[in-house]
N, C-alpha and C positions, 0 to 999 in steps of 0.2 A: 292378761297379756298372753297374745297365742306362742305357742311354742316355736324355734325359728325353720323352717324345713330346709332340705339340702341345699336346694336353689339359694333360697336367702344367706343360708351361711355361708357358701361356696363363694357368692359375690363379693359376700361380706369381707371375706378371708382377701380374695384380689385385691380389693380396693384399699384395704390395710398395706398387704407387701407392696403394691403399687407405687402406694404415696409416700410408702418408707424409704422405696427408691426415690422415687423424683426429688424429695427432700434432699438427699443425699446429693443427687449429682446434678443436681439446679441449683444447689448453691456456691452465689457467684464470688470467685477469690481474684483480689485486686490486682496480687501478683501476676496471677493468669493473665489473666487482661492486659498490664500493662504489658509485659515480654510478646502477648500478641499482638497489641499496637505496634510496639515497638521492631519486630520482627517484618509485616508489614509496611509498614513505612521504609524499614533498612533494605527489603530487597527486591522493591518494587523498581524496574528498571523506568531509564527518562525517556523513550521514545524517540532517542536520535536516531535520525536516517537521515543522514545526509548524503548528499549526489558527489560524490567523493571524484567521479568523473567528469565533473562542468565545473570542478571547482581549480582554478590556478595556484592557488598557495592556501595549507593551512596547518591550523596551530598544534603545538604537543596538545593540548590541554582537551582537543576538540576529538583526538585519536582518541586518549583514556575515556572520552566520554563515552565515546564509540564500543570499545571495548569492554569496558563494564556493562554495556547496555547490549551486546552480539556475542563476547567470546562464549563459544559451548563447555568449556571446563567451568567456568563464575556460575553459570546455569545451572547445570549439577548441583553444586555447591547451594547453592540457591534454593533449587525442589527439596534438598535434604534440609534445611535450615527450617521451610515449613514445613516438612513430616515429623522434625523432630518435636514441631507447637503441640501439632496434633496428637503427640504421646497424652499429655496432659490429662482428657477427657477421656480419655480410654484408661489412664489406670489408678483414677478415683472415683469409677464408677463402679457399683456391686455389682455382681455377677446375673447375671436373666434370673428371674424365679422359676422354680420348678411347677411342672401342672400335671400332675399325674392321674392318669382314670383307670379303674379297673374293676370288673364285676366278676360273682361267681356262676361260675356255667350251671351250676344243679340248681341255682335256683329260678332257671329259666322256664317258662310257661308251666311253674310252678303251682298247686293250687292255693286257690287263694290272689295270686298276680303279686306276691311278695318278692320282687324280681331284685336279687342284692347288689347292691355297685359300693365304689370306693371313688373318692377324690380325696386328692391332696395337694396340697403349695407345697413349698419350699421355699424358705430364700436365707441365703447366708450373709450373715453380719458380720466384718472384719472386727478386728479387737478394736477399741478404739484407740486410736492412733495413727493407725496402720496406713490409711487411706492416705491422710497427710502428708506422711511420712513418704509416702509413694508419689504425691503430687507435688510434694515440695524437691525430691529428686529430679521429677519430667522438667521443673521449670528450669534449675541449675544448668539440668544437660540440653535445655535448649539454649538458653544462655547462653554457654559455654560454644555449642552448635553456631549461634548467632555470630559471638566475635572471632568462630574460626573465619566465619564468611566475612567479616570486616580482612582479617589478616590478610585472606587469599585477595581479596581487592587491593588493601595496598602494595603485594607482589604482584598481580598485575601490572597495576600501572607503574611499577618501577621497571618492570618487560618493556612493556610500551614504550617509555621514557625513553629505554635504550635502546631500541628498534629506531625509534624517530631520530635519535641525536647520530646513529651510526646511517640513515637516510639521507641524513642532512649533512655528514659529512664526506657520502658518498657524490652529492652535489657539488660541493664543493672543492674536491679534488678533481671532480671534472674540468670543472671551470679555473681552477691554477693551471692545470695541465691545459686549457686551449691556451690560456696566457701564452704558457712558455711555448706552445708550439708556433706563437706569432711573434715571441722573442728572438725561437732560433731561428723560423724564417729570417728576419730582420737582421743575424749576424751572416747568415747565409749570403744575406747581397749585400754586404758589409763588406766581407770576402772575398764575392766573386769582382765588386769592385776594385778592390785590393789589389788583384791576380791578375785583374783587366789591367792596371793600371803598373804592372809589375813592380808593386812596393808589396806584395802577400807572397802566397806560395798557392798550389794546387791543393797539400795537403790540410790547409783550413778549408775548403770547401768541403771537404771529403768528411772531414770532422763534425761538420756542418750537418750534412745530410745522415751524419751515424745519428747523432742527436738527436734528428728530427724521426729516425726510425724508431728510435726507442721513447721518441714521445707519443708517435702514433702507436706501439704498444700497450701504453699505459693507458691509453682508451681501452682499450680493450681490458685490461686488470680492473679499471674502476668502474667502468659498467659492468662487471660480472660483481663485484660490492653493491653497486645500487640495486643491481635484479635479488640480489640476496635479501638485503634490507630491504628492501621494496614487499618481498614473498612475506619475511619474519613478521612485518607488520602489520600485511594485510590481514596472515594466520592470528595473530593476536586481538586482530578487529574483528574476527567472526569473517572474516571475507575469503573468498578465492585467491591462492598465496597469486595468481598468474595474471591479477586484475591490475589496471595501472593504476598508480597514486601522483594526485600533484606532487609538485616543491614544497618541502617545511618553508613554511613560511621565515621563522627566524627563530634564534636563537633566545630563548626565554633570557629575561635579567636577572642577572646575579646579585645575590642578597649579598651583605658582607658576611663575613666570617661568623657563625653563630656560639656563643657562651659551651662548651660543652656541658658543666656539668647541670645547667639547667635542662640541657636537653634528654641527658640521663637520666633526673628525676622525671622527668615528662615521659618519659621512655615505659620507667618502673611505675606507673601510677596507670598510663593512658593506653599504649601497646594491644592490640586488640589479641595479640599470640599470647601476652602476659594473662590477659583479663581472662581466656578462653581455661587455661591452666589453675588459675584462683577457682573459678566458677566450676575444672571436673574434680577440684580436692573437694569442694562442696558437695558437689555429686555423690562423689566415693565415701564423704564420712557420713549421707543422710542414707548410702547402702549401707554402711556400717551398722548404725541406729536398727535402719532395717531388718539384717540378718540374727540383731541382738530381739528384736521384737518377735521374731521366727516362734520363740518361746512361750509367746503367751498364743491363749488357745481363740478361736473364731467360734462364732455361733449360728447356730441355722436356726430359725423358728421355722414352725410346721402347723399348719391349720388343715384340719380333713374333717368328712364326713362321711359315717360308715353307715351304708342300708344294712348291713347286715344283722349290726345287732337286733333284737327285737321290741328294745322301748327308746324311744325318742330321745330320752335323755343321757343315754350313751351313745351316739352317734357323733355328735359335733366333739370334736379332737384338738386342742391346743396345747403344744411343747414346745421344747428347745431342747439342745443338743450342741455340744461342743466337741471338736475335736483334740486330742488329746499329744501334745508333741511330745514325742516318747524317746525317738532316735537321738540323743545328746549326740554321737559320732557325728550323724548327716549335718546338724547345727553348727554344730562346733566348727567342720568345716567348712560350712558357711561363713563364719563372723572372721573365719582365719584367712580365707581370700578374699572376705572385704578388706580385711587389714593392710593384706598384702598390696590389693591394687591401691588403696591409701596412699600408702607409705610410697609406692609406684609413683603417684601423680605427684606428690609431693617433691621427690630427686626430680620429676620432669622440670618441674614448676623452676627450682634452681638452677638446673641447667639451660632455662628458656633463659631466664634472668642473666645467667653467665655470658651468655652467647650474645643476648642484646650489648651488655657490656663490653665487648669484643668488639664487635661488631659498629659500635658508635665511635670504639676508641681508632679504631681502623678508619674509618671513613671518614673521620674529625681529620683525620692524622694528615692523609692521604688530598682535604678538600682544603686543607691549608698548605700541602707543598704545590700545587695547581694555583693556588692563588696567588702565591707568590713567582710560580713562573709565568702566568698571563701576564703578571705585571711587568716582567725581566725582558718575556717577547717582545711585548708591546713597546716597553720603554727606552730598549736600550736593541735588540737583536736583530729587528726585524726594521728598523731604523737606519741602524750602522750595514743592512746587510744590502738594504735600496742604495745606501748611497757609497757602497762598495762595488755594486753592478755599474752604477752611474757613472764612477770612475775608472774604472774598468773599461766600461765602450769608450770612452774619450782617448784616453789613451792606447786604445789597439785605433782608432781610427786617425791618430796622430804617430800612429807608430811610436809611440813609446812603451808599448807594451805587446808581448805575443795573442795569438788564436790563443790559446790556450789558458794563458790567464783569463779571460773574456769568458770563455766557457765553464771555467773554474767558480767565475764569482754569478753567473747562471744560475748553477747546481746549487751553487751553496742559496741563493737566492729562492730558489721550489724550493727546497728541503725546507727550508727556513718558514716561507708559508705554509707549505703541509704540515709541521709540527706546529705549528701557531695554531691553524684548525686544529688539530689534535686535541691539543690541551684547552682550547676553548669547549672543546667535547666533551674532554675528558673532566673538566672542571664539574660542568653539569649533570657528567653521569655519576660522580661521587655524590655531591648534593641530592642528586635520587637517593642512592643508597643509605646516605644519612638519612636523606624522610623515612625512608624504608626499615629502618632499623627501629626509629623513632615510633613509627606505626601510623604516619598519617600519607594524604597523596598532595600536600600542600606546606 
């Protein structure tokens, strides 16, 4: 068997550290994989574009689609959620190998043509563990990465929600307000007949036309509402705040009253803010592991070939080498600010938990006194309050009653419908808040 010369062993030596690598960071981990599906599939946007200006009416549900799929803040969030995948393959991969060349100058056109060089590998081997240990951190904190991005999307659309439901109530007060300005038109020559007929006074006309000034005011207060809400939504749709937007279409249906405390458990189980907080205590104690493994030492093997010696069989070079952790201090402070961000994420984690609980108790609390006043409006206020106006014009038009009363049960009549809208609003925008608490956009 011939001896192996530089050439052959230098090769030889790559194709070792080589495959020692590729071994290493080609083998495929299911968790990887899955949290990359998974990541993937969670932030791939749907391709809504719709023509937002040919369209006459449309729905909450169509805006959130919208919005998830255009606002530039979710997008951020989004590029970061795949950089965080990408950790993964960068820090359980070994490090480059070394290829080092070097020759001595005196033995240059030397006699004889005995001309000396050096090569060498390098490549360094973590302790074992260590890699895992470091790949199983990348996947936690993408994880963790991933359900921030869930969270920010159900605060989204709970933005959204309330952009669209303050849109639609901005429509709506427009349109009580033409009502009433056809109302008091309509006592206006009630009046002037009245006055014509000298069974009135001059000063119900007069009363008349204040009214109607301060209706045509209120155009003007609720369109600066709609151009607001109009702006808030569009910015929230990724669009131009100054673009126009159809009519909400309509007011989603109301679910009845939902079980609080099953929603709490659903809350503490499902919550993507909850799951993000579980998943960096995971992080923090596989840094922990980490800073404790800091202690054992890594290994470099080295393969070379020296022309310089003079017999063949001391040329080719195989070692190892380990490095030596020496500095207990540097360590030590290592494993004591792993602890610390620990223990850190861990208060966080309770106070996520606390807050949800807050938070649902509030909005529970808050989506049941709205349900019982939609019901009060409907069934009894805004009933008695039509057929108080109704009585009202008959009686000022039989004179049995003043301008005044008649204008009285008016007022009371808008207000009565504006706060009716209101709390139809306002029912639906607790109901967000409870999903929202909850952690879903549904």
């Amino acid at each position: 068997m011939s001896r192996p010369t530089g050439v052959w062993f230098c090769l030889a030596s790559a194709l070792f550290l080589l495959a020692t690598q590729g071994c290493a960071t080609s083998k495929p981990n299911s968790d990887f994989e899955q949290i990359a599906n998974e990541v993937a599939t969670s932030i791939a946007r749907t391709n809504i574009h719709q023509n937002l200006e040919t369209t006459k009416l449309f729905e909450m549900e169509t805006a959130v689609s919208i919005a998830l799929d255009n606002n530039p803040s979710l997008a951020s969030i989004r590029r970061g959620v795949a950089m965080a995948v990408e950790k993964y393959p960068q820090v359980t991969a070994f490090d480059d190998p070394m290829l080092g060349v070097g020759f001595f100058p005196s033995t240059a056109g030397a006699n004889g043509g005995n001309f000396a060089y050096k090569i060498d590998f390098k490549q360094r081997i973590f302790y074992p563990g260590k890699l895992r240990l470091k790949g199983e951190k990348a996947i936690a904190e993408a994880t963790a990465s991933l359900n921030d991005f869930g969270s920010a999307k159900v605060k989204l659309a709970s933005l959204v929600k309330s952009a669209y439901l303050e849109l639609f109530f901005a429509h709506r007060a427009i349109e009580v307000n033409e009502e009433n300005k056809k109302l008091l038109q309509e006592f206006k020559t009630i009046a002037e007949a009245q006055y014509s007929a000298g069974k009135g006074n001059l000063q119900d006309v007069i009363q008349a036309d204040l009214d109607l000034a301060k209706a045509e005011h209120n155009d003007i207060m609720f369109e600066r509402k709609l151009k607001v809400a109009t702006a808030r939504l569009n910015t929230l749709m990724g669009r131009k705040a100054q673009l126009p937007l159809p009519a909400p279409a309509r007011l989603p249906l109301m679910p009845p009253l939902p079980d609080k405390e099953i929603l709490l458990k659903k809350a503490l189980n499902k919550n993507p803010s909850i799951k993000a907080a579980r998943f960096k205590i995971e992080a923090h104690n596989l840094s922990l592991k980490l800073a404790h493994a800091q202690s054992y030492p890594d290994f470099t093997f080295t393969g070379s070939y020296n022309r310089a010696w003079a017999k063949d069989e001391l040329r080719p070079f195989v070692g190892v080498s380990i490095n030596i952790p020496l500095l207990s201090s540097r360590l030590r402070a290592k494993k004591n600010i792993a602890k610390i961000k620990l223990n850190q994420a861990n208060s966080d984690l309770t106070a996520k938990e606390n807050d949800i609980r807050f938070e649902i108790e509030n909005a529970w609390q808050r989506l049941k006194e709205f349900h019982h006043s939609e019901k009060i409006f409907s069934e009894i206020i805004v009933p008695q309050t039509k057929l108080n106006l109704n009585a009202a014009r008959a009686g000022y038009r039989n004179g049995g009653n003043d301008f005044l009363t008649l204008v009285t049960a008016e007022r009371s009549m808008v207000n009565t419908k504006l706060k009716y809208e209101r709390v139809l609003v306002n029912l639906r925008l607790m109901q967000a808040m409870l999903l929202e608490a909850v952690g879903t956009n549904k």
